[in-house]
N, C-alpha and C positions, 0 to 999 in steps of 0.2 A: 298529709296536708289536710287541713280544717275544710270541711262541707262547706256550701256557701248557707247553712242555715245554722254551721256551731256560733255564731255570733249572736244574742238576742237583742232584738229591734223595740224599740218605742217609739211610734210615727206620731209627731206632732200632727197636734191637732187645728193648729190654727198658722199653719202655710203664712211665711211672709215673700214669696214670690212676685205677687200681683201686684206689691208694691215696688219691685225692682222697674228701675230705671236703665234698659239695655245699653239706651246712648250714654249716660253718663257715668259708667262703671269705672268710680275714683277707688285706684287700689288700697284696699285694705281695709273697707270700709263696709261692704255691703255680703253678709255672714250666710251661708246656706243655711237651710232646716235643719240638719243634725251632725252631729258628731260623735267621733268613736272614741269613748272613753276604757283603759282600764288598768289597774292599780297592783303594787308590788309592793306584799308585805311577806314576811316571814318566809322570805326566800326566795318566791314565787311570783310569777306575773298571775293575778288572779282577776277573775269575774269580766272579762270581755262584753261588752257593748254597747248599742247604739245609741243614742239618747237625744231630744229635743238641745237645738244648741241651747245654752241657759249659761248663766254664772255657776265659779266653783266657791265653794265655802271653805276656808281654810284658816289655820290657827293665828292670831296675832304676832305667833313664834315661829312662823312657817319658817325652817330652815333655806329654805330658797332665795324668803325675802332679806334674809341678814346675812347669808355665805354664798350665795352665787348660784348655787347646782341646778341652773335651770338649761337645760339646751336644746336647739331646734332643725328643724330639715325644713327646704322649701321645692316643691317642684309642681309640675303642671296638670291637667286633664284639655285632653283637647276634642275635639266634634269633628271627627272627616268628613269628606266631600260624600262617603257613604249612611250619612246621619251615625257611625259608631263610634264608640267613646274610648280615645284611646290614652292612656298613661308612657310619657316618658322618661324611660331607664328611672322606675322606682327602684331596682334594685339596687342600684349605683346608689340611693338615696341611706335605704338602710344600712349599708353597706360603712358610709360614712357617719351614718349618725351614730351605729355603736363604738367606730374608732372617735368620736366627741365623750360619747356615753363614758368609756374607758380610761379619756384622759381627765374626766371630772369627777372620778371614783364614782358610775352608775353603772345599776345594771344593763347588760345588753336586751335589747328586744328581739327577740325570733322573727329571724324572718316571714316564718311562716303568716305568724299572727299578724304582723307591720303589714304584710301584700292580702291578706283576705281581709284582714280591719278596712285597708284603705278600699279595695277594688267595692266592697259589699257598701260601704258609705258612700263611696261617689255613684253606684249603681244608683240607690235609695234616691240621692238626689239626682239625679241624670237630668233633669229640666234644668237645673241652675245651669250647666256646661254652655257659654254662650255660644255661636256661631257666626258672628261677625269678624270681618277681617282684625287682627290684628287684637282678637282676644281670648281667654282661655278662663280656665276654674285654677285658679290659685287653692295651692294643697299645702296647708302648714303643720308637720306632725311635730308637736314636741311634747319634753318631760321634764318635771321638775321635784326637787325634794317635799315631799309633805310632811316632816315629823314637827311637830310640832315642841322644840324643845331648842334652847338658846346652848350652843356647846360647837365650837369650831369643830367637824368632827362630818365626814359621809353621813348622810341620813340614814334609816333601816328601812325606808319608804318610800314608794315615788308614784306618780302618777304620768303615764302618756297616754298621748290624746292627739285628733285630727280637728283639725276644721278648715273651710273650706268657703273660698270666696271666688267669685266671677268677676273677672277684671278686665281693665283696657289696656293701653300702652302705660309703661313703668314714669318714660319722658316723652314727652312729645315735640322735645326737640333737638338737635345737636349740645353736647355739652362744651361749657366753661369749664374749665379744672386749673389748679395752682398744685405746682410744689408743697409742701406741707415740709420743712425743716427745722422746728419747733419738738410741734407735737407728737405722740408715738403711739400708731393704733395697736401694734404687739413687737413685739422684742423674742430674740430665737432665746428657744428654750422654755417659752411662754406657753399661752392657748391661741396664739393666731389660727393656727390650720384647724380649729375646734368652734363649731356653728355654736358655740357657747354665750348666752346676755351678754355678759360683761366685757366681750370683745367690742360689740354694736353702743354699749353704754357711753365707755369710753370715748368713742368716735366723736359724740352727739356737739361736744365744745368747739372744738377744732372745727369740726366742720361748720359751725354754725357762724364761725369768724370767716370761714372763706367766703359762707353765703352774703354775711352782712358785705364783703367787697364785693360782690356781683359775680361772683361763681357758683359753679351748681355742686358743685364736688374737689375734692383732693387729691392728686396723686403720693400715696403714703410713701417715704422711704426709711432703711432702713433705720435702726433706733440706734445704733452704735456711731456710726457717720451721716447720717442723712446723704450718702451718696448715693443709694440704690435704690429704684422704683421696685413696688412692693407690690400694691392695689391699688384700684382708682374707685376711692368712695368702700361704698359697699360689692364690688365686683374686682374679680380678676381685670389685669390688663394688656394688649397688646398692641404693638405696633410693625404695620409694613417699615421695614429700613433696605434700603436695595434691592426690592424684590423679595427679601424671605420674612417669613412674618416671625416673632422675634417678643418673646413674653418670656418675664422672671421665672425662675425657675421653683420649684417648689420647694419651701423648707420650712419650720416650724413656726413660723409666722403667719405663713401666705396661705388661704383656703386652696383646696383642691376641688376646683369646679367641677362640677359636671358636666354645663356647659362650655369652660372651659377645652377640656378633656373633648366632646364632641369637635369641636371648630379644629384644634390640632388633627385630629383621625379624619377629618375631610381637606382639611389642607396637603396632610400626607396621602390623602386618595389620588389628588389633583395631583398631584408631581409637584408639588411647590415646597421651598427650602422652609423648614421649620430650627428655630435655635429655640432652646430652653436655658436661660444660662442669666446670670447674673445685668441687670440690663442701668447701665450707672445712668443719671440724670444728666450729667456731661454730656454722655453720649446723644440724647436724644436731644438736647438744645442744640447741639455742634450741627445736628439732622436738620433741625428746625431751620436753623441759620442757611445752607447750603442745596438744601432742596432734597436731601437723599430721603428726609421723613413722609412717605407717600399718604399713611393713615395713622391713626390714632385710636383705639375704641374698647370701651369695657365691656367684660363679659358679665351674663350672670344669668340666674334663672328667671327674676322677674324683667329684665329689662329686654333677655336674648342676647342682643348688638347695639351699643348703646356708642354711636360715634362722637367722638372726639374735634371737636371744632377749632379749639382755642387752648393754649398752656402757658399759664402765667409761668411769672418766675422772678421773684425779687421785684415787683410791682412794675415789673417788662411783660407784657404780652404777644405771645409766638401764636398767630394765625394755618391753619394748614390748611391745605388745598380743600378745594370744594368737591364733595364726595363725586364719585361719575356712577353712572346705572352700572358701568361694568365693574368697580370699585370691587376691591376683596369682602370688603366689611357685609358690603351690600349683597355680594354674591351668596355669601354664606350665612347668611340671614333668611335668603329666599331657600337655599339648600337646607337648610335646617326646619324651614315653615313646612315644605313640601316633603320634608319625612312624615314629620309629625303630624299633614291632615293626609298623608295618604296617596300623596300627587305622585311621589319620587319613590323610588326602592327605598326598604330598610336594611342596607348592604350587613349591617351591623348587629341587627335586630334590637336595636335600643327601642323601639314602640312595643308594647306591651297592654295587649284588649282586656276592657272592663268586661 
């Protein structure tokens, strides 16, 4: 394992902290002091580390920008009730980023280097990690091709890299979502299950037609028949149906969350029925109708638990029940906050200390 000093450091010299605005941390916007840069050529992950965040310089032929090979991971740093800074399930993180890495012809990154890059960088900044409810240090490692050379073709080149943002809530409010039977965010046999740009690119239309109707998001279904829910928006999705909670199954479309993954392993802690399984559209308007659809709600890393309010559907709108404190969604939202600052056991050991 790499010393926490085989990485070399360049500490900005001019801190934009003092400018952050705690109360109004809009995700995605406001950049910590540095980032861990370093680059793969000639076979080789080389020259590891830290650097003032800045702009990259790269060619007008960046391979990235005209053939895709860009891909990304997102996951949290949180501040316990102990002031320590704790990371959850990065390893779950790399883990998936080199089965993206794999399916976009890139090299894999060492775990090694991905867990002491990240842990030595969020150290470095440890001030930005906010401690207000309901916020955290957003962690976004990706890589992209750099060769500089126009040829449909894997690059011989790549760079990854971290950077790292303090955030608030993803929404701040119950979501609107519509059917999507149209449009097609990935098709089996695709890169859906691959945190690769041009799955997110894609999105960006479609979506932007539900928002012009007054929703906030899509429920994707499949691209062959538009009968089977896929994702909602940019998150995994689930629903209470009878008492068992009841989300798409995973196949070569669909991401494999992590938080995902989490909410199942506590659902099956709890005793409560879990299905993975194909989940038709039918199905959960027939629910809407009759009353059996208790919850609604997306998964994901930026959002956590992102309840479900409303599901369009052929310009009919299906209202569901008003969430209750003891609600599933809500339950395991607090179960998941109280791993991750510290409150609750980590039965699983998904937290992992900077």
């Amino acid at each position: 394992m790499l010393d926490t000093l085989a990485i070399p450091t360049q500490t900005t010299t001019a801190s934009r902290l003092a400018e952050l605005d705690t109360n109004n941390l809009e995700f995605g916007k406001h950049f910590s002091d540095h980032m861990f840069v370093v680059d793969y050529k000639n076979g080789e992950w080389q020259n590891p580390q830290i650097l003032p965040y800045g702009d990259f310089t790269v060619s007008p032929a960046n391979s990235a920008l005209h053939y895709g090979q860009a891909i990304f991971e997102g996951l949290k740093a949180y501040k316990n009730e102990q002031g320590d800074i704790t990371l959850f399930r990065p390893y779950d993180n790399i883990a998936r980023m080199n089965a993206s890495a794999d399916r976009m012809c890139m090299p894999a990154v060492p775990e090694e280097l991905f867990i002491q890059g990240l842990k030595q960088l969020v150290r470095l900044d440890a001030a930005w990690v906010p401690n207000a409810p309901n916020t955290s240090l957003y962690i976004r490692p990706f890589m992209f091709a750099t060769d500089g050379m126009l040829g449909v073709r894997p690059s011989d080149t790549y760079r990854f890299a971290i950077i790292t943002c303090p955030v608030g809530a993803f929404f701040g409010k119950p979501l609107r979502v519509r059917f999507e039977e149209k449009y097609v965010r990935s098709a089996e046999g695709g890169a859906g299950y691959a945190k690769n740009a041009g799955n997110y690119g894609a999105a960006l239309y479609p979506t932007k037609l539900a928002q012009d109707a007054g929703y906030h998001q899509l429920l994707w279904t499949d691209a062959s028949q538009h009968r089977f829910i896929e994702e909602s928006g940019t998150m995994n999705v689930a629903f209470i149906l009878d008492g068992k909670l009841v989300t798409p199954a995973l196949s070569t479309s669909i991401l494999d969350g992590i938080t995902r993954r989490s909410v199942l392993q506590l659902a099956r802690d709890w005793g409560m029925p879990v299905e993975e399984r194909k989940v038709a559209a039918a199905e959960v308007l027939e629910a809407l109708q009759n009353g059996t659809l208790a919850e609604a709600f997306g998964i994901g890393t930026a959002v956590t638990i992102s309840p479900i309010t409303v599901i369009g559907h052929q310009d009919q709108d299906y209202s569901l029940p008003e969430l209750k404190p003891d609600s599933f969604a809500q339950r395991v939202l607090q179960a998941l906050n109280d791993i991750r600052l510290g409150v609750a056991p980590d039965a699983h050991n998904w937290v992992v200390s900077v």
